[in-house]
N, C-alpha and C positions, 0 to 999 in steps of 0.2 A: 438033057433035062426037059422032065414035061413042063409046058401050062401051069397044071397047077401045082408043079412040086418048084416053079420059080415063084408063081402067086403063093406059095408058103412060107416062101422064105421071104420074099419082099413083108408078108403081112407078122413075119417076126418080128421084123426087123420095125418095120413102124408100133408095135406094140410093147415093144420095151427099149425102146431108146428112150431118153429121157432131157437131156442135152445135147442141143445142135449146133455147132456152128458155123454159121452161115457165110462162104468166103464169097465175095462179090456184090452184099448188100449194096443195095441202089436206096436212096435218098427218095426217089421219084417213085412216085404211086404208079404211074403207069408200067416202070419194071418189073419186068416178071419176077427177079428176087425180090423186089420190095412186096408184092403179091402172095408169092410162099410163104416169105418170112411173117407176114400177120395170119397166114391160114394156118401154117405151124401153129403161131401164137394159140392164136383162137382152138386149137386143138388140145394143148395143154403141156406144147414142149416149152421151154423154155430156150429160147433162140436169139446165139448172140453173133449179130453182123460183125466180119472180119472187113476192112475199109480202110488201107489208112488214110484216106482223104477224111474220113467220118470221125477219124477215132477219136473216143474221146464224148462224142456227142452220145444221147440215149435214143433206141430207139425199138420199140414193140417191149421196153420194162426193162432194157438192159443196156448198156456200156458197149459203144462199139470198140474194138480193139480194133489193132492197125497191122497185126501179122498173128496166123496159126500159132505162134507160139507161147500169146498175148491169153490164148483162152484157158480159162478152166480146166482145172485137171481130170476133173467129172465130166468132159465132154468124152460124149460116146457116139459121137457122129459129126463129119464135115460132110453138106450140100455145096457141090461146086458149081460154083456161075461165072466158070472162066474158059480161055478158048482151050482146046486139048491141047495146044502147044506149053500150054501154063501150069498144067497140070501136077508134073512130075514131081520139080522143086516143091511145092502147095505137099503133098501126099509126102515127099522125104520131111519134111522138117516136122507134119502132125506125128507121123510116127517116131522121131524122136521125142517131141514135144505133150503127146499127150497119153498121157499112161493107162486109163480106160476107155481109146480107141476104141471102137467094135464095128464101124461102116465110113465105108467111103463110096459118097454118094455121088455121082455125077450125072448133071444135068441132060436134059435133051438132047440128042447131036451131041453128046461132048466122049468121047473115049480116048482111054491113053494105054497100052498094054505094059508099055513099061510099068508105068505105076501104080496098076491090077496085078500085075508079078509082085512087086516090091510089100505091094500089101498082102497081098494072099499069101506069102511066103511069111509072115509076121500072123498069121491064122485071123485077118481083119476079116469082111464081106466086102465086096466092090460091085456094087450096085452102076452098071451105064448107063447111058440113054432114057433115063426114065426120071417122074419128076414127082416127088414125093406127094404134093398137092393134086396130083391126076390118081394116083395108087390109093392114099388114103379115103376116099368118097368108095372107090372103086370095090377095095378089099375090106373095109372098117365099117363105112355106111360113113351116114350124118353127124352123127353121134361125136361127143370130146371124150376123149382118151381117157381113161378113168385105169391109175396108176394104181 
């Protein structure tokens, strides 16, 4: 796959996703999830931190839940902020759990092939090592998402 036939599909994938849920939300501004997850915001997704130390709590306009299976059935994308070892479980239970799946996003450094199978095999997109907040400036511009 070229360049730009990856930068096509990553910039699909950010222009019609609509709900995210964000597994690893941090509390702390200085985290990098906590960082995405207002740059999402401010973009125009609507993103809800997975946490169960949080849950419960609101945070970027929404209700943190405490496990993948906790979110929305509209969700059509998880961004993972967890180690690759943590991954797989996270990716079996959304695919059970959420019925307009369409990406599984994984963060920086994070890849898991098990659970790139598991989904690709279920016709999801498995997005690695990349971080939606660096893609969107990149592929979109400045601009907020206009649905």
């Amino acid at each position: 796959m070229t360049q730009t036939d990856i930068d096509s599909r990553l910039k699909q994938i950010l222009t019609t996703t609509r709900v995210i849920g964000l597994v690893g939300l941090s509390h702390k501004p200085e985290r990098a999830s906590h960082r995405v997850a207002g740059f999402l915001t401010r973009k125009g997704y609507r993103v809800i931190g997975v946490n169960p130390g949080l849950a419960g709590q609101e945070m970027f306009g929404e209700t943190v839940v405490a496990k993948v299976s906790d979110l929305p059935a509209e969700t059509d994308m998880i961004d993972l902020f967890r180690r690759a070892e943590t991954i797989e479980p996270i990716v079996d239970e959304a695919l059970e759990a959420l019925p307009n799946l369409r990406t599984v996003w994984m963060q920086l450094e994070i890849f898991n092939a098990a659970a790139r199978t598991k989904a690709e095999a279920r016709g999801i997109e498995v997005v690695e090592d990349r971080c939606p907040a660096i893609e969107y400036p990149r592929l979109i511009g400045d601009g907020v998402l206009v649905g």
